[in-house]
C-alpha positions as CSV (number, residue, x, y, z in Angstrom):
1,X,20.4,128.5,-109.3
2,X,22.9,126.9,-110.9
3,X,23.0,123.2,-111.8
4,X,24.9,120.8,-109.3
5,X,26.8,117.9,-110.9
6,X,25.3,115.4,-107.8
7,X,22.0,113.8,-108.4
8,X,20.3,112.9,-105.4
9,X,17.7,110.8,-105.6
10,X,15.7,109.6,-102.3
11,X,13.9,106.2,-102.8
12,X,10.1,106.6,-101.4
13,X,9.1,102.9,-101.6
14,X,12.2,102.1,-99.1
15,X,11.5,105.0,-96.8
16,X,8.1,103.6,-96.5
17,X,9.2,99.9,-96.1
18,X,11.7,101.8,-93.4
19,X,8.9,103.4,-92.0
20,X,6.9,99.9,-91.9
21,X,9.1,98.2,-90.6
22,X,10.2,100.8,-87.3
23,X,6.4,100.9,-86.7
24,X,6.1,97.2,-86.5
25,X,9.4,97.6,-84.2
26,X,7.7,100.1,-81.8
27,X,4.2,98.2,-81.5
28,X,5.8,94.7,-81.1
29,X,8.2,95.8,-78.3
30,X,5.6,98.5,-77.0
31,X,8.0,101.4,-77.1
32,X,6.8,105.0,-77.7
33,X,6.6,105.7,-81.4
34,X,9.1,108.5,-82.0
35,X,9.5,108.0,-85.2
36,X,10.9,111.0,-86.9
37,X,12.3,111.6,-90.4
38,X,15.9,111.9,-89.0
39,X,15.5,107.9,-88.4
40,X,14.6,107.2,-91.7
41,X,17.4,109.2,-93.5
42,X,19.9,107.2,-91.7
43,X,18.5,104.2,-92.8
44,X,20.6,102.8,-96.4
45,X,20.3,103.5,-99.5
46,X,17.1,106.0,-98.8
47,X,18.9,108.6,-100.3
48,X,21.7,108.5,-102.4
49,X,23.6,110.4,-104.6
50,X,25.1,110.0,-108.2
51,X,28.0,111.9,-110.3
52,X,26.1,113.2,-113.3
53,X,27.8,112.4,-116.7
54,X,30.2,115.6,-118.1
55,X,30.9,116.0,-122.0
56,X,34.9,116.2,-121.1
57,X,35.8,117.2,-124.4
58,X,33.4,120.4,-124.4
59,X,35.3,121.0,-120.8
60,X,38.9,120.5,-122.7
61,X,37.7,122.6,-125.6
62,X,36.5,125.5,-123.0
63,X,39.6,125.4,-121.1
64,X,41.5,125.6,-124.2
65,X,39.8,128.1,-125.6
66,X,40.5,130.6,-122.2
67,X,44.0,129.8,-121.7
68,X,44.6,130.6,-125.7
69,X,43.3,134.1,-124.8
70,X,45.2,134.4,-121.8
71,X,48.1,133.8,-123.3
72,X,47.6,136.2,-125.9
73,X,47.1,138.9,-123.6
74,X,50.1,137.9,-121.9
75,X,52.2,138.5,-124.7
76,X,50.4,142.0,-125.9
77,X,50.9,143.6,-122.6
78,X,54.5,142.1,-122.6
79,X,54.9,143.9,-126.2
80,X,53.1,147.2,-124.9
81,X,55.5,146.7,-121.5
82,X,58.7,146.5,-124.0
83,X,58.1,149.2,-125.8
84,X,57.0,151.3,-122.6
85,X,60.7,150.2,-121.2
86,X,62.4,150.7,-124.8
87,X,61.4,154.2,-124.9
88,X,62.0,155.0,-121.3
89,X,66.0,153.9,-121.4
């Protein structure tokens, strides 16, 4: 599985206060407690997510590195494709 450049991070001492507080909700207005994880997820800041941190200059070095040999291929076969064309006319 490869490595995903999001954090997410769910905050279980919220959730809980979340869940505290919906209970107290439901007993103190007498509802039916249907309390279901979907409610607490839509609740802020339960879970959130973060861009992790990316060394830029190993990305610019890679990306350098792999257009340098594309280029250089570019221009072999160009030099094999003149000398294919040079001997055909």
């Amino acid at each position: 599985m490869e490595d995903s450049a999001i954090d997410v991070k769910v905050d279980i001492p919220l959730a809980k206060s979340y869940k505290s507080a919906l209970n107290e909700l439901v007993r103190e207005l007498g509802l039916e407690d249907n309390i279901r994880l979907n409610n607490i997820l839509g609740m802020s800041d339960v879970v959130t997510t973060e861009r992790k941190d990316v060394d830029e200059d190993l990305i610019t070095q890679s990306l350098g590195n792999a257009l340098n040999i594309a280029l250089e291929n570019i221009i072999h076969m160009r030099f094999i494709e003149g000398k294919e064309l040079k001997r055909i006319y």
